[in-house]
N, C-alpha and C positions, 0 to 999 in steps of 0.2 A: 525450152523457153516458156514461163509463164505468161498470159497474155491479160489474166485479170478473170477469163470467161470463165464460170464454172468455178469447177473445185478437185482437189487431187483426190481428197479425204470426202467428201462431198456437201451439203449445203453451208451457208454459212451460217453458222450461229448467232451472229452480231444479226445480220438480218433479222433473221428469225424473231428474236427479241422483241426490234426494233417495229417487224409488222405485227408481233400481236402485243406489244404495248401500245400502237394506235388503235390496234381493232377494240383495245379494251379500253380505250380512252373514248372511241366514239360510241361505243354502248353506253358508256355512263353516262356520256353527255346527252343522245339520243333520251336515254330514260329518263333525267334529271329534266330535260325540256318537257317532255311527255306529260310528267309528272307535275309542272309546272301548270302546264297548259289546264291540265284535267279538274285543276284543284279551283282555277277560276279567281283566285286572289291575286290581284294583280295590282302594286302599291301603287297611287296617283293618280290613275286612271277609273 
């Protein structure tokens, strides 16, 4: 009986994926702020 826990073959790949396409989404973001911040041009303000 599969229960969902775990894996027969073992992790899941969909995961996998799925958390380092955020991890790499929030470095770019992180940097792209960063990079924002540093540069000091900030429109209308």
């Amino acid at each position: 009986m599969k229960t969902g826990v775990g894996g027969s073959v073992g992790p899941d790949t969909t995961q996998i994926a799925a958390g380092a396409g955020v991890l790499a989404a929030t470095a770019v973001g992180g940097a792209w702020l960063l990079r924002r911040r540093a540069s000091g041009t900030q429109d209308g303000s």
